[in-house]
FIMAR-684072 format. One line per field, with one value per residue: residue number from 1; x, y, z of N, C-alpha, C, O in turn. Coordinates in steps of 0.001 Angstrom, whole numbers. Layout:
// residues N
num	NUM;...
n.px	X;...
n.py	Y;...
n.pz	Z;...
ca.px	X;...
ca.py	Y;...
ca.pz	Z;...
c.px	X;...
c.py	Y;...
c.pz	Z;...
o.px	X;...
o.py	Y;...
o.pz	Z;...
***
This chain:
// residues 187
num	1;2;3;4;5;6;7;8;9;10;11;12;13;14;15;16;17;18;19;20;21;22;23;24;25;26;27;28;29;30;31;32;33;34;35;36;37;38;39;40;41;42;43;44;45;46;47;48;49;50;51;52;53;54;55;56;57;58;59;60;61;62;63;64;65;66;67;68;69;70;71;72;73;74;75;76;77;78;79;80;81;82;83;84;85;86;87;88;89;90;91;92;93;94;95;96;97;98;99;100;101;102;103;104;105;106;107;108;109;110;111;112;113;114;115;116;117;118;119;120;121;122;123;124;125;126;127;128;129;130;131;132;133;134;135;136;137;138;139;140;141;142;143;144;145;146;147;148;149;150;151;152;153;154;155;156;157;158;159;160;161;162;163;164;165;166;167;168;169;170;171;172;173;174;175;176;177;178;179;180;181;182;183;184;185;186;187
n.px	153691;155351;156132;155849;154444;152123;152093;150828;148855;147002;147025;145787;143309;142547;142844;140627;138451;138329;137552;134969;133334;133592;132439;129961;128959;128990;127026;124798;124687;124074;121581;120213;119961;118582;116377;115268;115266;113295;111237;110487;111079;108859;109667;111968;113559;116114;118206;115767;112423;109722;106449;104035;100769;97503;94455;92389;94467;95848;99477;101085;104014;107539;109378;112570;116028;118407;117811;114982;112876;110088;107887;107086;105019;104024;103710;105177;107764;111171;113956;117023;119220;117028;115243;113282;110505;108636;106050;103617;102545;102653;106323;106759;108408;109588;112286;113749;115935;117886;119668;118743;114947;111452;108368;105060;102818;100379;101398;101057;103018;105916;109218;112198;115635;118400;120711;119712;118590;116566;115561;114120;114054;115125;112916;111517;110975;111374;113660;115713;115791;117506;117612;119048;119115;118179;116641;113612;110069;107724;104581;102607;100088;98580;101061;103021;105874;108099;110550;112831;115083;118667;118151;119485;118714;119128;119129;119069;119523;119297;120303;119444;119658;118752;116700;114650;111748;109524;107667;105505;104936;102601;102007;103549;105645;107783;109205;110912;111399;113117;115403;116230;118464;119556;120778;120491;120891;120100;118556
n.py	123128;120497;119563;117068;115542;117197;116132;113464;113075;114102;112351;109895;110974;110657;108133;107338;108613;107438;104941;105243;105994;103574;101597;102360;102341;99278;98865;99843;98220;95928;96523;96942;94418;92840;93932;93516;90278;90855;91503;89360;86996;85486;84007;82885;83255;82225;83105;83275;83125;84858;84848;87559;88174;89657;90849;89414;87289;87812;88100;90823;91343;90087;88427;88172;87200;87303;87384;86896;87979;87367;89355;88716;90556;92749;91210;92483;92186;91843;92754;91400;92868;92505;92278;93396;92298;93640;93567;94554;94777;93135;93818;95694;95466;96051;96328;96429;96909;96861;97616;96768;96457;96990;95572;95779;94496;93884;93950;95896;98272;98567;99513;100605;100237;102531;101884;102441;100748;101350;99689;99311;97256;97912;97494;96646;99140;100993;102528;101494;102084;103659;103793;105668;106072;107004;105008;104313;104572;101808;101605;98798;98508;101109;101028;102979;104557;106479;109123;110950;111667;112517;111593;109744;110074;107536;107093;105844;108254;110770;111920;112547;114571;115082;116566;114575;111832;111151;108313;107026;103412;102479;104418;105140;107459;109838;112065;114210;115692;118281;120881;119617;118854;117978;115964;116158;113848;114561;112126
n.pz	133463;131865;128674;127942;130187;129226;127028;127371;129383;127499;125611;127207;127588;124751;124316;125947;125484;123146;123741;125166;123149;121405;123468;123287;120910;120994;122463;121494;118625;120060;121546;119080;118403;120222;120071;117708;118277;120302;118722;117026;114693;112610;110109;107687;104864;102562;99751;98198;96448;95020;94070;94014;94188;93325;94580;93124;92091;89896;88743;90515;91122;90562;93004;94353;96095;98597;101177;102926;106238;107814;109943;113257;114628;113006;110438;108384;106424;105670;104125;102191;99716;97598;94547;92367;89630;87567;85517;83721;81153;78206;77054;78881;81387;84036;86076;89446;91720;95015;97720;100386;101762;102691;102894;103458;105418;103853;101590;99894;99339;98985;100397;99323;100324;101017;97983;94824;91897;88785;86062;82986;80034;76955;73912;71192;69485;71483;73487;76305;79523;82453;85800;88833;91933;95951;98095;97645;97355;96579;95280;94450;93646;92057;90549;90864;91777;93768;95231;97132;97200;95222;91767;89085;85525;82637;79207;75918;73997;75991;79360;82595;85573;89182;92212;93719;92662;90477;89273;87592;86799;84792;82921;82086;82879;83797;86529;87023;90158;91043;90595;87995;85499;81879;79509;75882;73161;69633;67573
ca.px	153565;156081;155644;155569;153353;150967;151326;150801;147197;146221;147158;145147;141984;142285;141997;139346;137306;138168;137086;133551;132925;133362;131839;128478;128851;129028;125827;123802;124318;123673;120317;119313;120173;117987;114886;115071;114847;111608;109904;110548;111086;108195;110338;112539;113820;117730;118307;114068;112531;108393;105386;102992;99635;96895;93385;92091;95093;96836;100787;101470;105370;108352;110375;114067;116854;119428;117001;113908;112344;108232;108036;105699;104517;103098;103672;105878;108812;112440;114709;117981;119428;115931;115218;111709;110298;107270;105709;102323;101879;103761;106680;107209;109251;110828;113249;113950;117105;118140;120712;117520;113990;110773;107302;103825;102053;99442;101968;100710;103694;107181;110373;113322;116450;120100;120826;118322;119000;115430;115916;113222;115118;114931;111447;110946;111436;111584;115150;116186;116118;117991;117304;119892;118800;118336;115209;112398;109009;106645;102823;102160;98875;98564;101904;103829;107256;108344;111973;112519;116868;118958;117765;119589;118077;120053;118381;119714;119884;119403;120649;119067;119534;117200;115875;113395;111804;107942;107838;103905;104876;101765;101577;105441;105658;108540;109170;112374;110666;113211;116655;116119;118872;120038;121883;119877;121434;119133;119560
ca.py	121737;119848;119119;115377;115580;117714;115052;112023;113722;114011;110647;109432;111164;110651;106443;106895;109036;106151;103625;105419;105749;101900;100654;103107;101611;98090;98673;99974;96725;95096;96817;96729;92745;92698;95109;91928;89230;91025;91794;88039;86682;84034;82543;83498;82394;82518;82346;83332;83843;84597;85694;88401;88015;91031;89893;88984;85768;88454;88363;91881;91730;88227;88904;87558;88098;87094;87016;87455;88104;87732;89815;88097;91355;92648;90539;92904;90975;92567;92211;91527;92485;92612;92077;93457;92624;94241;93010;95127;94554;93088;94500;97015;94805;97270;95758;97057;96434;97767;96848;96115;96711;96599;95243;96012;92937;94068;93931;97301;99297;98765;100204;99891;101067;102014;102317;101447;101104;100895;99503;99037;96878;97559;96814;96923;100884;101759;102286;100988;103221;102909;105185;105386;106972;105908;104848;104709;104092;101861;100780;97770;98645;102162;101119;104299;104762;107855;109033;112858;111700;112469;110918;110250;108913;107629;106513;106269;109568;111490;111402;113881;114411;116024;115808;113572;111481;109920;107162;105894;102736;101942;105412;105528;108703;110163;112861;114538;117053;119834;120992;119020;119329;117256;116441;115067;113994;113916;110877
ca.pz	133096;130655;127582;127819;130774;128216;125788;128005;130040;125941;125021;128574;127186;123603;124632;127281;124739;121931;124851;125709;122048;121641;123930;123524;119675;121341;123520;120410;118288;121272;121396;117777;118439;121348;119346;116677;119450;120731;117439;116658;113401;112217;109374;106801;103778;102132;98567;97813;94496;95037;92967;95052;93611;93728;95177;92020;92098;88960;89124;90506;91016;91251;94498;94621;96508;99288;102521;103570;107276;108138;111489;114158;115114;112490;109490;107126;105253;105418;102394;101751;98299;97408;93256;91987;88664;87582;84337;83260;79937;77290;76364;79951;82381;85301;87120;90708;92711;95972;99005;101517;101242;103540;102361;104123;105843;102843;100139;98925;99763;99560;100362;98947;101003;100473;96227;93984;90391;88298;84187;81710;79140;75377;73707;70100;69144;72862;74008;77371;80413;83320;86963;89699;92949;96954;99269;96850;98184;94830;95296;93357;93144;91244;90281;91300;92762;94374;96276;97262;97096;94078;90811;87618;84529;81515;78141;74759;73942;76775;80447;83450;87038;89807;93109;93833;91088;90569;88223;87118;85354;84237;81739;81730;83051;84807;86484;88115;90389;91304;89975;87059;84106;81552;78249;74803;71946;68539;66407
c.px	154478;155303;154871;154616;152179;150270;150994;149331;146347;146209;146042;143930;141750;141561;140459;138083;137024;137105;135737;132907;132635;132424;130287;128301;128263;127415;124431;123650;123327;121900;119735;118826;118778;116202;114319;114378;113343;110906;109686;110579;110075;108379;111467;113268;115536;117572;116436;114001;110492;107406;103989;101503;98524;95896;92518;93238;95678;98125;100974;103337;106195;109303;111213;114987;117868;118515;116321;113205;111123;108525;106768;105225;103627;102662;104787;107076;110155;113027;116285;118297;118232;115710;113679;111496;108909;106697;104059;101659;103250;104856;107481;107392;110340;111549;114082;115033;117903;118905;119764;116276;112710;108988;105931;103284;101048;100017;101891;101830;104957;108451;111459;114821;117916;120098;120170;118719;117269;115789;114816;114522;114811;113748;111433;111563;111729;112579;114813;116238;116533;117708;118368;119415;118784;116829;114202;111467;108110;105607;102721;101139;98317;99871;102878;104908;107530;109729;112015;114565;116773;118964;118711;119026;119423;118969;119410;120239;119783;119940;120183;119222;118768;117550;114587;112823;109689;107707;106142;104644;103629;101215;103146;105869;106827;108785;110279;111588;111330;114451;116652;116934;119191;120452;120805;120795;120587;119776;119239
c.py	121485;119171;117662;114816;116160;116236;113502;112040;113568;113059;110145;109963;110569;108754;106806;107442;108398;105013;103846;105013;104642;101486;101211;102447;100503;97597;98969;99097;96326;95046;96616;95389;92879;92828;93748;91024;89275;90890;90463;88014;85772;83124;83607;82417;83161;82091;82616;83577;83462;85482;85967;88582;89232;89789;88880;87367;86357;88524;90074;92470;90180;89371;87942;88653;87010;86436;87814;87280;88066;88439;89334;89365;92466;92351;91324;91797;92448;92050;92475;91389;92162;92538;92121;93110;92227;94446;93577;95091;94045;93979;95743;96180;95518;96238;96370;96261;97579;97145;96091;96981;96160;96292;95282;94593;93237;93197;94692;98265;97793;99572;99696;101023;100993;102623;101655;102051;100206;100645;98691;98816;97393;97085;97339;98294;101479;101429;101939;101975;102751;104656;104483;106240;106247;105939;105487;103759;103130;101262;100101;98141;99383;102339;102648;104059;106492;107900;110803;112207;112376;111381;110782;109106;108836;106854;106610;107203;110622;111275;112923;113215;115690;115585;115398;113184;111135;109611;106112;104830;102487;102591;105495;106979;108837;111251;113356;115709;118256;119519;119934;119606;117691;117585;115354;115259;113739;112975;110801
c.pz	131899;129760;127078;128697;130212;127428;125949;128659;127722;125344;126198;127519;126231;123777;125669;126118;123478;122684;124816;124466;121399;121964;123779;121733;119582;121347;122181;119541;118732;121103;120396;117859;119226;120783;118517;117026;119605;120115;117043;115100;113324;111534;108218;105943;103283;100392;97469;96436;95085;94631;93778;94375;93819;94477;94076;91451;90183;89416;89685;91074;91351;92138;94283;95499;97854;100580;102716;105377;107561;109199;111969;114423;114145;110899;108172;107108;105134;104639;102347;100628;97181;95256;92878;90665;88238;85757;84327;82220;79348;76669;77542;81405;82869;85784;88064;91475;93888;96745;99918;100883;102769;102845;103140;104522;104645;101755;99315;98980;99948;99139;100177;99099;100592;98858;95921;92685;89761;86774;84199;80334;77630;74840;72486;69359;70727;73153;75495;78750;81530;84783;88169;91019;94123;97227;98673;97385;96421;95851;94114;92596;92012;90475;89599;91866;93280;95381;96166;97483;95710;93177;89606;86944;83474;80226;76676;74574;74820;78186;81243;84884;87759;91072;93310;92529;91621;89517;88241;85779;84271;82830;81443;81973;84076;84780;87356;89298;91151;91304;89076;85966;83515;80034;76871;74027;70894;67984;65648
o.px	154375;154284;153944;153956;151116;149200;150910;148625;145417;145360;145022;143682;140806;140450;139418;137032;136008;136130;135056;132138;131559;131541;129398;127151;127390;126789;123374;122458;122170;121167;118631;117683;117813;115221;113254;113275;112470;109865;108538;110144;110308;107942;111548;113497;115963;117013;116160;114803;110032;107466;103134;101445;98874;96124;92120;92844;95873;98210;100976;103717;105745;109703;110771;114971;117770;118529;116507;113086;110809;109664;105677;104108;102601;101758;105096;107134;110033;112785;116747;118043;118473;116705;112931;112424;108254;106999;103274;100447;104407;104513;108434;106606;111496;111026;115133;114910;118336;118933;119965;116330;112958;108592;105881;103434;100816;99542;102373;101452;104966;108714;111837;115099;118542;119547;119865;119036;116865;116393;114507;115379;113748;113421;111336;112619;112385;112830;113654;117173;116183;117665;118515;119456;119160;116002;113823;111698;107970;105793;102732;101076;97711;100069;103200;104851;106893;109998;111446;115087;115765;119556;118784;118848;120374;118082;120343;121429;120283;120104;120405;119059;118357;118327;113570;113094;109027;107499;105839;104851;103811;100508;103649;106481;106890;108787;110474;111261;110662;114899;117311;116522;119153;120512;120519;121481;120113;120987;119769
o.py	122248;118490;117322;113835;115706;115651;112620;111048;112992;112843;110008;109199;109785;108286;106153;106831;108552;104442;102877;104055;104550;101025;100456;102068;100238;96699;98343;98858;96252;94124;96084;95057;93057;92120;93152;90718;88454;90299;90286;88927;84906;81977;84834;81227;84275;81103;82176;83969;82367;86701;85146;89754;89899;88624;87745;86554;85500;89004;90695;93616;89318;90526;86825;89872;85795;85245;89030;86086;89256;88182;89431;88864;92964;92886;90692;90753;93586;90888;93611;90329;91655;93144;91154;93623;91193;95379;92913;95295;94293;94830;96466;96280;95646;95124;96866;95072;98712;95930;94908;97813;95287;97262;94140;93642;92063;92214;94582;99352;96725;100099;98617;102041;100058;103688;100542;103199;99080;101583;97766;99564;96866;96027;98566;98274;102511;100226;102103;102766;101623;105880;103285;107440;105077;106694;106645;102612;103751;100641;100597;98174;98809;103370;103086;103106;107471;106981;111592;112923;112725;110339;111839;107930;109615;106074;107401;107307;111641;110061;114052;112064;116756;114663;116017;113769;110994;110460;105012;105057;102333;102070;105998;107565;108103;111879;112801;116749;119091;118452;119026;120618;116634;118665;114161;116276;112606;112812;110055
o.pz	130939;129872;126343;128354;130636;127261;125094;128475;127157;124479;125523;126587;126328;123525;125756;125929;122801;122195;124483;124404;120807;121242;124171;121516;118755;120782;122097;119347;118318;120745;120511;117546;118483;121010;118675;116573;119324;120402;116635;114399;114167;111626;108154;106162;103587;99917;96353;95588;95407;94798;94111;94004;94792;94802;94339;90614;89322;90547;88622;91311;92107;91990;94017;95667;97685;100891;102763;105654;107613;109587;111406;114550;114607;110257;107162;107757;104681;104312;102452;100055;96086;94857;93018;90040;88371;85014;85004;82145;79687;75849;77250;82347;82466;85761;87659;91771;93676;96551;100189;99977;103600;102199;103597;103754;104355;101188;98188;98542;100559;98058;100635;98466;100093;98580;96350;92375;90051;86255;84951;79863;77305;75378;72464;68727;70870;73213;75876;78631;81876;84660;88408;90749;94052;96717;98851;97766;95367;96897;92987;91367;91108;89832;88495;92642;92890;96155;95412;98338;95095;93458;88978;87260;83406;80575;76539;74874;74344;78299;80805;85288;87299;91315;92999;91481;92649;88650;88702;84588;83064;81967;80439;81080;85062;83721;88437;88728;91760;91725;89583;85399;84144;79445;76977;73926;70977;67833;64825
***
């Protein structure tokens, strides 16, 4: 076989196996589209900004963000660009941001997907902390977060990275929980 006949049968495949690949790309959209359709949407909002209340009719987190989804099927709330902020006491205002995010028909549970950057601003003597990591799960309730990705923290004087993190705001507790180093500086 000649050369150019080699390299003409290899050109022939190389499209047909671009082509299958395509179009099996195409068909999976297609489907996700389709998955959507079924599950139905019941409403959604563009542009949102809304305050999740416990049972008690207490603020327990303001929701903003880009777009939101209800699902008719079984009420959770999908998030675009999603913006948490979680106010517990005077003085310890988290603020949660992620690419997307998914919320429990409860409201006890959500997820927040993609990069998530967590900052506690500046307070008095308390420096500022800031957390960078992906697809962190928080409960409003026991106000906990939790992610088993890579974590880093940064603070004034110190900065650490890890895998996986669990973050009790409510005692301020954090915790890197494995391969954990980092760098302090005294001041």
């Amino acid at each position: 076989m000649k050369l150019p006949s080699l390299f003409l049968i290899l050109l022939l495949t190389l499209v047909a196996a671009v082509g299958f690949w395509l179009a099996r790309d195409a068909d999976e959209r297609r489907r996700v589209l389709e998955e959507a359709a079924t599950e139905g949407t019941d409403f959604f909002l563009e542009q949102y900004a809304a305050i999740h209340m416990d049972s008690l009719g207490e603020p327990r987190y303001q929701l903003r963000g880009q777009r939101m989804e209800q699902r008719q099927a079984d009420g959770s709330r999908w998030l675009e660009t999603p913006v948490l902020i979680l106010r517990y006491s005077p003085g310890a205002t988290w603020t949660l941001r992620a690419e997307q995010g998914w919320i429990s028909p409860a409201g006890d549970e959500v997820k927040l997907l993609g990069e998530v950057h967590i900052h506690r601003a500046a307070e008095g003597e308390r420096g500022p902390i800031t957390i960078t990591t992906r697809d962190t799960t928080l409960w409003p309730g026991p106000r906990q977060a939790v992610t088993d990705a890579p974590a880093r923290l940064q603070t004034t004087y110190q900065e650490a990275e890890g895998l996986g993190l669990f973050l009790d705001l409510r005692h301020e507790v954090l915790e890197l929980k494995r391969e954990a180093r980092g760098v302090y500086v005294p001041h």
